[in-house]
C-alpha positions in Angstrom: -35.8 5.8 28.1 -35.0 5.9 31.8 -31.4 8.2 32.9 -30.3 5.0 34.0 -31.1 2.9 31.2 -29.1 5.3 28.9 -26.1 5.4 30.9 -26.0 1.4 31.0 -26.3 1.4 27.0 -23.7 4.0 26.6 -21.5 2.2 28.9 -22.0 -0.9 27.0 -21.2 0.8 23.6 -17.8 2.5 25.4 -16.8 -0.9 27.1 -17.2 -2.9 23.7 -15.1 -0.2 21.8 -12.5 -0.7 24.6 -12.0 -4.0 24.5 -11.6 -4.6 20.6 -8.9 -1.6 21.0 -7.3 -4.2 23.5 -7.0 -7.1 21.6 -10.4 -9.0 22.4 -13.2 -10.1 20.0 -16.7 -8.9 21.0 -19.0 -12.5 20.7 -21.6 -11.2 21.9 -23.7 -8.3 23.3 -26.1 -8.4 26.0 -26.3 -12.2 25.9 -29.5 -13.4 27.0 -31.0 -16.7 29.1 -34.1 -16.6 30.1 -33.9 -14.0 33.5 -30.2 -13.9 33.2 -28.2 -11.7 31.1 -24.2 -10.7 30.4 -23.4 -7.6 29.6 -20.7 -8.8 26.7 -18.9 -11.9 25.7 -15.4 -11.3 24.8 -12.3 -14.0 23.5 -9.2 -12.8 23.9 -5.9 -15.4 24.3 -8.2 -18.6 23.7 -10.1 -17.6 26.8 -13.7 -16.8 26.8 -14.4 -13.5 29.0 -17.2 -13.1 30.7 -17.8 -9.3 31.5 -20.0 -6.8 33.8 -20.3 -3.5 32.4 -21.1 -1.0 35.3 -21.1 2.5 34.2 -21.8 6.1 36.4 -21.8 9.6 35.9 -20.6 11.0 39.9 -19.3 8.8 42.4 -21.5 10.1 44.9 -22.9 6.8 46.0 -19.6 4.8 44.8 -17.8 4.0 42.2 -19.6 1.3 39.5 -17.7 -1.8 40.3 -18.6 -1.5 44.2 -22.6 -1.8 43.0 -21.4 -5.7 42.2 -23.7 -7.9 44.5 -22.8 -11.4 45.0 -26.3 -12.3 43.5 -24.8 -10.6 40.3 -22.2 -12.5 40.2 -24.1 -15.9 41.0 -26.5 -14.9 38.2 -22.8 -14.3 36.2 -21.7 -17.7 36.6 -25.1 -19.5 36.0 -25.4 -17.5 32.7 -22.3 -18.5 31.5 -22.8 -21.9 32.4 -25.6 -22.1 30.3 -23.3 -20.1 27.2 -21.2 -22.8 27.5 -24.2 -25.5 27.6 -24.9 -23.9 23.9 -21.4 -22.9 22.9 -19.6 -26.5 23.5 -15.9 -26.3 22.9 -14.7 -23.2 25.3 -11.6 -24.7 27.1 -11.2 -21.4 29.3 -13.2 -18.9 30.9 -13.1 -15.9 32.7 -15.2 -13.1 34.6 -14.5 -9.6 34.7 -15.7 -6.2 35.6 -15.3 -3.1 33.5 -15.9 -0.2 35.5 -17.0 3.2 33.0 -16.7 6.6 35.3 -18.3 9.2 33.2 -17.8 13.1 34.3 -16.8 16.5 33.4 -16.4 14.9 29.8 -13.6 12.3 30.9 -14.1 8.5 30.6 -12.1 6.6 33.2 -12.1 2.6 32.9 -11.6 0.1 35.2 -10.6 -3.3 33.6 -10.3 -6.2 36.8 -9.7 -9.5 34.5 -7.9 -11.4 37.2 -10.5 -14.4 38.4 -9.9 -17.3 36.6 -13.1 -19.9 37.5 
């Protein structure tokens, strides 16, 4: 398995474990629709949380949350569309980032759960 690839699935693993130590329930993991993916789907507060997991070890070329594109979070919004397509009932949603910084044997997270759509 690629560096890369490892650090996304350890971030995913961290980022999971996070958020059911903050109150949310974990729905799914690496939700899949055809090309489009989310990272996690989280309810918390009746709301149905829609999250990018970026994880890195240095911040030598950034920190994770600044590699968001706006195609990322067009491919965000069309997944969840289709979630919801399958998943009728979900009165509230939500899309968040959760940065992972990784280094010298600290884990720093980012949480941004501000954007209401």
């Amino acid at each position: 398995m690629a560096q890369h690839n490892q650090t996304g699935s350890t971030g995913e693993k961290l980022a999971a474990t996070w958020l059911v130590k903050n109150g949310f329930v974990i729905k799914e993991l690496n939700w899949r629709y055809k090309h489009l993916e989310v990272d996690l789907i989280a309810e918390k507060n009746n709301t149905m949380h829609f999250i990018e997991v970026k994880t890195r070890h240095t911040t030598q070329f950034g920190y994770p949350e600044e590699s968001i594109t706006k195609n990322k979070m067009k491919n965000l919004k069309d997944a969840a569309e289709q979630y919801q397509y399958k998943n009728p009932g979900i009165k509230w949603i939500q899309f968040d980032v959760l940065a992972i910084l990784i280094q010298s044997g600290k884990i720093d997270y980012w949480f941004n759960q501000d954007v209401y759509w």
